[in-house]
C-alpha positions in Angstrom: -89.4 -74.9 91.0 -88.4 -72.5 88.3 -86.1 -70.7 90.5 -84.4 -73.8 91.5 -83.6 -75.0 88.1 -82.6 -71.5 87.4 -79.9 -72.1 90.3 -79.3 -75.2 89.2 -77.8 -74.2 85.9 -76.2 -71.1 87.3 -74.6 -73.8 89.7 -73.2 -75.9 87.1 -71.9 -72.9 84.5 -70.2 -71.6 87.4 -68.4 -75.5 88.0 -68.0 -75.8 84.6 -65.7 -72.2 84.0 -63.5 -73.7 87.6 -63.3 -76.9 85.9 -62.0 -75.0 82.8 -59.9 -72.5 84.3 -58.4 -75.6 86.4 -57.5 -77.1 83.3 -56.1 -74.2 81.7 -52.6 -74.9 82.2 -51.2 -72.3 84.1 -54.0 -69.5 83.7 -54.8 -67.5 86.9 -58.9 -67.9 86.3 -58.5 -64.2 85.3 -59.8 -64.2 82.1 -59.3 -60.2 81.4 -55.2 -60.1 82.8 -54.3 -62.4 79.9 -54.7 -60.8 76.3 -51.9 -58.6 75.0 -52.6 -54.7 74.9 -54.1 -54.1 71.2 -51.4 -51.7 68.9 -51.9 -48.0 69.4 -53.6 -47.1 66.3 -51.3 -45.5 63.7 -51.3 -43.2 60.8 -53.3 -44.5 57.3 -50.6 -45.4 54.5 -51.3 -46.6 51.8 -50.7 -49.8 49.3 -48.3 -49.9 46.4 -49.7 -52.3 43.6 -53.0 -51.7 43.8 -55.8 -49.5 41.5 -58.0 -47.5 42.1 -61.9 -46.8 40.4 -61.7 -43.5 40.8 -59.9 -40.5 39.3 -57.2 -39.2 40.8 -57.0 -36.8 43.4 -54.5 -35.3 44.5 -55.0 -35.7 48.4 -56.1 -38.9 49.8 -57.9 -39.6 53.2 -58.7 -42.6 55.0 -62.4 -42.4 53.6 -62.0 -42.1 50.3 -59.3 -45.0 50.0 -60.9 -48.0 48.0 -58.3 -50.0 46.8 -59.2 -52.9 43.9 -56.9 -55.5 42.2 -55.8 -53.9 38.8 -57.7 -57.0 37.0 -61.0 -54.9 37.7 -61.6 -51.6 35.8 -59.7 -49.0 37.4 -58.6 -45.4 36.6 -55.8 -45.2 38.7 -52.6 -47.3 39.8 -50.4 -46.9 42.8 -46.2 -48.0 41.5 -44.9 -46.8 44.4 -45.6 -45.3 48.2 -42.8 -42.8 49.5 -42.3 -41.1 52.8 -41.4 -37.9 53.6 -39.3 -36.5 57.0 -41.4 -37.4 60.1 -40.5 -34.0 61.1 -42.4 -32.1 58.5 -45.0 -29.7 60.2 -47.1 -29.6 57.1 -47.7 -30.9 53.7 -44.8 -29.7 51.4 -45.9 -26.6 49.0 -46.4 -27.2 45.3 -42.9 -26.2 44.0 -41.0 -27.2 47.3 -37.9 -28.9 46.9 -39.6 -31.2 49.0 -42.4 -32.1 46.3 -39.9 -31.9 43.6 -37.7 -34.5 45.1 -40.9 -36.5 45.7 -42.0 -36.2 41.9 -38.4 -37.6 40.7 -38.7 -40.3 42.8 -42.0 -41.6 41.3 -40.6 -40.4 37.8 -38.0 -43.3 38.1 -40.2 -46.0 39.7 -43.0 -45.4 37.6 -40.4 -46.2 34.4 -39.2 -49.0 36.2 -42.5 -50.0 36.8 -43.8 -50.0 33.2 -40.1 -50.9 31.7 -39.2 -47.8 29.9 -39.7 -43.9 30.2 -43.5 -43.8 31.1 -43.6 -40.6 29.0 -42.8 -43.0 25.7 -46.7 -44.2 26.0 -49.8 -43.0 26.5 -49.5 -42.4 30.3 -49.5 -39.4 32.9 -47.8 -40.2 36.5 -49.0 -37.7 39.4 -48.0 -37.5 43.4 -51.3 -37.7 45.7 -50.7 -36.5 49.0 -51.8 -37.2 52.1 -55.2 -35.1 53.3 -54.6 -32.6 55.7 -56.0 -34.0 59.0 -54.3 -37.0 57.6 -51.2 -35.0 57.7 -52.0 -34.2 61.5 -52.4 -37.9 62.3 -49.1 -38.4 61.1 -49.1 -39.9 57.7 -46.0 -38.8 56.2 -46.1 -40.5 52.8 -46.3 -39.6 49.0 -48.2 -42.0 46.2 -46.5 -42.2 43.0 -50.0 -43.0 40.5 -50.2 -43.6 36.5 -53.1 -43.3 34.4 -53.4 -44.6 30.6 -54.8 -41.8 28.5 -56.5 -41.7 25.4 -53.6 -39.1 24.0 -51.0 -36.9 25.6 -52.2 -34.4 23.4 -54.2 -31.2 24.9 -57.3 -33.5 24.6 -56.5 -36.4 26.3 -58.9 -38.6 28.6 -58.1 -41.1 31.5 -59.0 -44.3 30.2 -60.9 -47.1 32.4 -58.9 -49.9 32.1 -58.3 -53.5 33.2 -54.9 -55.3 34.0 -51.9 -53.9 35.4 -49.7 -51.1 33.8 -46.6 -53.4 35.5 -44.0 -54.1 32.0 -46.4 -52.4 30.0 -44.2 -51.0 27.6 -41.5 -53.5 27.4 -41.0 -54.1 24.2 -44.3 -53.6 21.8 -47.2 -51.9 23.2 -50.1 -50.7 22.2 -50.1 -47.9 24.4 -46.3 -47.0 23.3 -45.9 -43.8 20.8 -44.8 -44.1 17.5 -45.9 -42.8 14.3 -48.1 -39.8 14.0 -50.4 -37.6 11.2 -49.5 -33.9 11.9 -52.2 -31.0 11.0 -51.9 -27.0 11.4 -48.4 -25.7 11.7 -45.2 -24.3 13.9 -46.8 -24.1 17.6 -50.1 -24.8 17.1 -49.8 -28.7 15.1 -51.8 -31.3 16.5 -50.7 -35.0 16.4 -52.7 -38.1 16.1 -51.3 -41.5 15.9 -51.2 -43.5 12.8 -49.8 -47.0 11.7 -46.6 -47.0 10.9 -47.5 -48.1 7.2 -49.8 -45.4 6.4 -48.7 -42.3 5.2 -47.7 -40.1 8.3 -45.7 -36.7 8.8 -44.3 -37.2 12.8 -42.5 -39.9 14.7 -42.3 -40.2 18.4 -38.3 -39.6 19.2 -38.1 -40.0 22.8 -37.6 -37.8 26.0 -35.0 -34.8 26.6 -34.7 -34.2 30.0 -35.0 -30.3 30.7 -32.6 -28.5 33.2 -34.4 -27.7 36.6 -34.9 -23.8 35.8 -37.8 -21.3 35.6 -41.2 -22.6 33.5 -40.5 -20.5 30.0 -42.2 -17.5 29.2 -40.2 -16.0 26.2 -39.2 -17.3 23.0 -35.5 -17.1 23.9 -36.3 -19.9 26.9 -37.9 -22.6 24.6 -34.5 -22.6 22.5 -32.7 -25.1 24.8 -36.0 -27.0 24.1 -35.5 -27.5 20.7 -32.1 -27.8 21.3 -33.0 -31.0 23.3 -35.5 -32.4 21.4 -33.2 -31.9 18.2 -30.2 -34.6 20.4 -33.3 -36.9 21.2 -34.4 -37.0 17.5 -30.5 -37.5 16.0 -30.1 -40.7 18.7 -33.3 -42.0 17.3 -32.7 -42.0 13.6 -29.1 -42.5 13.4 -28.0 -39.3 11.9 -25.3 -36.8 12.9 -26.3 -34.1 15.5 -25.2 -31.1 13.8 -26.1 -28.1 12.2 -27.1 -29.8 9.2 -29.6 -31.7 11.2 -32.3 -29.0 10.8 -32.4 -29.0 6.8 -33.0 -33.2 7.5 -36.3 -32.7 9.9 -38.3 -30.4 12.1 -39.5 -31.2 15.7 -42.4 -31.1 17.6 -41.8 -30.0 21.2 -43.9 -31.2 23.9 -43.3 -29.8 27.5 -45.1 -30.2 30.6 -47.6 -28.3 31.2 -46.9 -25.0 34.0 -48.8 -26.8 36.9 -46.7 -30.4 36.4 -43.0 -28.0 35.6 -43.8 -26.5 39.0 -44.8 -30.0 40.5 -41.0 -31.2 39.6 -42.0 -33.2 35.7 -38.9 -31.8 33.4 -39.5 -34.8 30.6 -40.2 -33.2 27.6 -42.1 -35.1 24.7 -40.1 -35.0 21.3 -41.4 -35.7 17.4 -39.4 -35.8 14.7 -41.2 -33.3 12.3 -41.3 -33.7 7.9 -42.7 -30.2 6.8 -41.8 -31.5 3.4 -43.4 -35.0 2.8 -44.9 -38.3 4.6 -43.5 -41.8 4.8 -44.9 -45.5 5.2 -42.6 -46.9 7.6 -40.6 -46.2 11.0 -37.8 -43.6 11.0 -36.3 -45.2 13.8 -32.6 -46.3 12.8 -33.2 -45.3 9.6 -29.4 -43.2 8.8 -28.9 -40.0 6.8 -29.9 -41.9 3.7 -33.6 -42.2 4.9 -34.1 -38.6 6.4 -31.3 -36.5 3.8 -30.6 -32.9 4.5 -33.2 -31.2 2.4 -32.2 -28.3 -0.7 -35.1 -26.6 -0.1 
């Protein structure tokens, strides 16, 4: 008996798939001819607009890509993926052209990103790179990422934080530069930020753009430097960019370091510097009245 009802149903499963198939509207009965061929599998690329929990690293693999929405605590976010040649054997070199090019690319779409030069807050950008058997499988593509920091001085800390970095320093911002308390002297001051109000030393005065040359070694190479920084300080207080400029204020250079110079970053950091008293309120703007050529 059991082996007839066990016909039985095999009977009717088998009618019921003809009766389906017949019904099918055009379909051969063939149920394996019918799907379309699955996509070859291709190289791993990643998002643009997304964070990440980790630090950053600068090679990235398949594996260790975890992607979050920037409303979650994150370390890391991704303004912008770029591709290199297809026909690149290998992973450019750190000082390659190649690299270089790469790093000035996510140097503009990070500031475009944040709406202003990313270097005016409290924010490093670095290129991650795809891992080498990445590399191999094809992935041809360079991750432009920022991190808030806790200070761009020699101290500073990524910061775990939550919400995008997207407009962040349009207009006001709490992680824009401004006013600053200086301590030690010439090379070796230290800055910490202050409110504006408070008695302070040091002003963030924006970003001189260095010439692609040679990292500098000597004192004669950090001239041009200062040189910069002095331009970027008489745009942001309004007075003449002269020789006289020097008596009205110091500066307080800050370079990239060797590694990021070699990486392609040429933004230097520039404060305007009072060795001879403090003020209560923003320099920015201010005219030769507010920042006079000094006697002594």
């Amino acid at each position: 008996m059991g082996r007839a009802i066990r016909g039985l149903v095999a009977a009717v499963v088998v009618a019921t798939l003809a009766a389906g198939c017949a019904r099918s509207g055009g379909l051969d009965g063939d149920l394996t001819d019918d799907w379309a061929a699955l996509p070859a599998a291709g190289p791993f690329t990643p998002a643009a607009g997304v964070c990440q929990v980790a630090d950053f690293t600068p090679t990235v693999g398949l594996d260790g890509y975890e992607p979050v929405g920037c409303d979650l605590p994150h370390r890391v976010e991704t303004v912008h993926v770029g591709a290199f040649g297809v026909d690149r054997p290998a992973p450019p070199a750190l000082g390659s052209a190649e690299l270089r090019t790469a790093f000035a690319d996510c140097d503009t779409r990070a500031s475009g990103y944040v709406g202003d030069n990313w270097r005016a807050g409290r924010l490093r950008l670095a290129v991650a790179l795809p891992t080498g058997p990445g590399w191999a499988a094809g992935s041809r593509w360079y991750r432009c990422d920022l991190s808030e920091l806790t200070t761009v001085e020699a101290a500073a800390a990524v910061v775990t934080r939550t919400g995008s970095l997207r407009d962040a320093l349009k207009g006001t911002s709490p992680l824009r530069l401004g006013c600053q308390r200086s301590a030690g002297a010439a090379r070796k001051v230290t800055l910490a930020p202050v409110d504006c109000r408070t008695a302070h030393d040091a002003e963030f005065a924006g970003v001189w753009a260095a010439p692609d040359k040679p990292y500098p070694r000597k004192d004669a190479d950090w001239a041009p430097f200062y040189t910069g920084c002095y331009t970027a300080l008489a745009k942001y207080a309004g007075v003449p960019d002269d020789p006289m400029l020097r008596f009205r204020s110091g500066v307080v250079v800050r370079p990239p370091g060797a590694g990021r110079w070699v990486a392609g970053d040429r933004g230097v950091r520039c404060y305007l510097w009072l060795t001879d008293r403090t003020v209560t309120a923003s320099l920015k703007a201010a005219g030769p009245g507010k920042l006079p050529v000094r006697t002594r």
